[in-house]
Each structure stands twice: as structure tokens, then as C-alpha cells.
N, C-alpha and C positions, 0 to 999 in steps of 0.2 A: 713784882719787878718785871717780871715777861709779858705782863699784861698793859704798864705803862712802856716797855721798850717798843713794842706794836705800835702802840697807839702815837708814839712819837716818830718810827718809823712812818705810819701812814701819815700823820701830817705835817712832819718835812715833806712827802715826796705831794704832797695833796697844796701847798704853801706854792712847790715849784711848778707843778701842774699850772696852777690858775694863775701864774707870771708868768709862764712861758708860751708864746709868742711864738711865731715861724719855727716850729718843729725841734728838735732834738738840737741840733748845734746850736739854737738860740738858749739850750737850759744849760750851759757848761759855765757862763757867770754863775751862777745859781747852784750849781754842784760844787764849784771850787769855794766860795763864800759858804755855802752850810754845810756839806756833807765834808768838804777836805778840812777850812780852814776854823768854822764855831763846833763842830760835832766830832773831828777826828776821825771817822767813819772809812775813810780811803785818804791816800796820798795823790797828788798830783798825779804822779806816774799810775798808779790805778787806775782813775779814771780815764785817761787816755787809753791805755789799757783797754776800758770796759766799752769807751765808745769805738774802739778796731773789731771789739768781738760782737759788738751790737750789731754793727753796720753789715758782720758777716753772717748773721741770723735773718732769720724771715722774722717780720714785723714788724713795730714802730722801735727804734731807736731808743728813745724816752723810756717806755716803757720795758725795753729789755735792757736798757743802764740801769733805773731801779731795783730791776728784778735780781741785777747781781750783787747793787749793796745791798737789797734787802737781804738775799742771801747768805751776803754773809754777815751781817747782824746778827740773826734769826733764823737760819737755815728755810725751809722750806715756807714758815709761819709771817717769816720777816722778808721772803720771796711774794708771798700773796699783798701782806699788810702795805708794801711801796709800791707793787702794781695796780693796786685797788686806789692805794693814795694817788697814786700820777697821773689814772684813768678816769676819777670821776669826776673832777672840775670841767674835764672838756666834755664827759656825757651830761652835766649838769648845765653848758654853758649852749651844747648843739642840740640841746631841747628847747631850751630858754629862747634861740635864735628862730630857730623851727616854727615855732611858736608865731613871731613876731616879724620877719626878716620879707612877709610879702608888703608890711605896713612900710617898711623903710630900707630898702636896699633901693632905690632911685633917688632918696637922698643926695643932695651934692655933699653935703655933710659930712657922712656917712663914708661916701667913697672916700674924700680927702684925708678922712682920721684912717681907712685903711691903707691907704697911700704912707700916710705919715707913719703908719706902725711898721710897716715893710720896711723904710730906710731906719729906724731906731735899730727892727732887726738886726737888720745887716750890720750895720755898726756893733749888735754884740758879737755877732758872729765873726767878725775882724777883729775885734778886742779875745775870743777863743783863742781864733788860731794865732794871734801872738803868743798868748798865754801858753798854749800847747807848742809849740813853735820854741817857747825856753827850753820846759822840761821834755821834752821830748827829741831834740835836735841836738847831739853831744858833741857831733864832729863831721868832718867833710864827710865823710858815708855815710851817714845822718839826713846830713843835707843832700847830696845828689837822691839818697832815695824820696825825699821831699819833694824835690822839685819834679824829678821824672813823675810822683804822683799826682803831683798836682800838674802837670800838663798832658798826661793821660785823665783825669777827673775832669777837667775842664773842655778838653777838647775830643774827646772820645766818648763815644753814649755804648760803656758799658756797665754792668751790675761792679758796684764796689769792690763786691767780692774777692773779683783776680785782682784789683793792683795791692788788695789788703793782703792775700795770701802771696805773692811776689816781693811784696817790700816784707813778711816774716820768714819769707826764702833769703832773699838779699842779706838781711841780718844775720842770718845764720852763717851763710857762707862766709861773710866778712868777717864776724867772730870766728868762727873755725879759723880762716886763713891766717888771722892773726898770733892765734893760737898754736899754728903750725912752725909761722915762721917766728915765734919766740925761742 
């Protein structure tokens, strides 16, 4: 039983590895489709959740989102089995590349399929942050801290970090406040 829960851990997270495309925000179709909605593993609100505490850790994104469902599947077993899953399609695909990539990277070909896969990106990554954008957005202090982060993220070049820890200050205080004046 712990032995197939592993091995389905690592390959849901090994499944999402090798379709995911532009980085950690492009696997959130992909977390919300297997992990929240065929597997039951996390709720919406979770992963939103896991991608705030990711963004606030050193390393890849991706790979510290699995790390937390794998954790809590599996505890530390099911912390390896989703990192291992999420990590090796892309060390199996930057060898394969490595390999091959002086034969055809001046390709026009080439460039235009990665041209093309950039804008599919981005499209899943707008189709996220609506998704995220429901659950996650409950009410106008919701949203003002929404928007002040995304125009600090977009127009400000600093580490994630402060506007993630800022908008879970903000929350607080807003809760408190409400809390006070009930």
C-alpha cells in the first residue's frame, strides 16, 4: 500500500514534470486537474497556499509545491517520492537536449516551436491566475491586496518574498480588525 502510494506519488508529480512548460506557474492547470480535482490530494485553497510558501523558499517553485503534497501524502517518503517525480523528466530531457541542441538550435524551426510554446505558456498561466483569482479573492481586501501585488510584481524588481509576507501581514490585520470591530 505505501509502496504503490509512492510510486503514484512520483508519477503524478513525474506526469506533471514532463508537461510542464515555463516554469512552476505554467503546472497549476496540472495541479488543479490531478492533484485537487482526479486525486483529492489538496483543495484549491491548498495549493494557492503551497504556491505563496514556495515562492517564499529558496529553489524551484515546482519542485517545493510537490515537496509539500508529497509531504503530506507520505510524510518525508512522499516529500522525496514528488521531488524525485517533478525532477527527473526535466534532468532526463536537459541531457537529451545537451546531447543534441548544437545539431539544431539555428533551426528556424526550432526557434518558432519555442516561440510557439512561450505564448501557449502564457495562456496557461492566465487561465492560473483566473483560477487562483476565484479561490483566492473573497472580497474587496482580497482584492486591493491583489492588485497592489501585482503592481508591485510587475513593476518593481524585487524577490517575492516581501509582497508575499506583506499581503500575509495585510490579512492579518484585516482579520484582526474585523474581529475587533464585531
Amino acid at each position: 500500500m505505501i509502496v504503490y502510494e509512492l510510486i503514484q506519488i512520483f508519477s503524478t508529480f513525474f506526469k506533471i514534470g514532463i508537461l510542464t512548460f515555463g516554469g512552476g506557474y505554467a503546472m497549476l492547470p496540472l495541479l488543479q486537474k490531478d492533484i485537487v480535482r482526479r486525486l483529492g490530494w489538496a483543495t484549491d485553497e491548498e495549493i494557492i497556499d503551497y504556491y505563496a510558501i514556495s515562492q517564499s523558499l529558496p529553489g524551484i517553485i515546482a519542485i517545493n509545491i510537490s515537496m509539500l503534497v508529497g509531504y503530506g501524502r507520505r510524510k518525508t517518503s512522499g516529500l522525496i517520492a514528488a521531488a524525485l517525480g517533478m525532477a527527473s523528466p526535466s534532468l532526463i530531457i536537459i541531457l537529451i537536449i545537451a546531447v543534441f541542441i548544437k545539431n539544431f538550435q539555428h533551426l528556424e524551426l526550432v526557434e518558432h516551436a519555442f516561440n510557439g510554446i512561450r505564448v501557449a505558456v502564457s495562456a496557461l498561466i492566465v487561465s492560473s491566475a483566473v483560477s487562483m483569482w476565484k479561490s483566492g479573492v473573497k472580497d474587496a481586501a482580497g482584492g486591493l491586496i491583489f492588485a497592489l501585488s501585482l503592481l508591485v510584481f510587475t513593476f518593481v524588481d524585487i524577490s517575492p518574498v516581501l509582497p508575499v509576507v506583506l499581503g500575509a501581514a495585510a490579512g492579518i490585520v484585516i482579520k484582526s480588525g474585523r474581529e475587533i470591530a464585531k
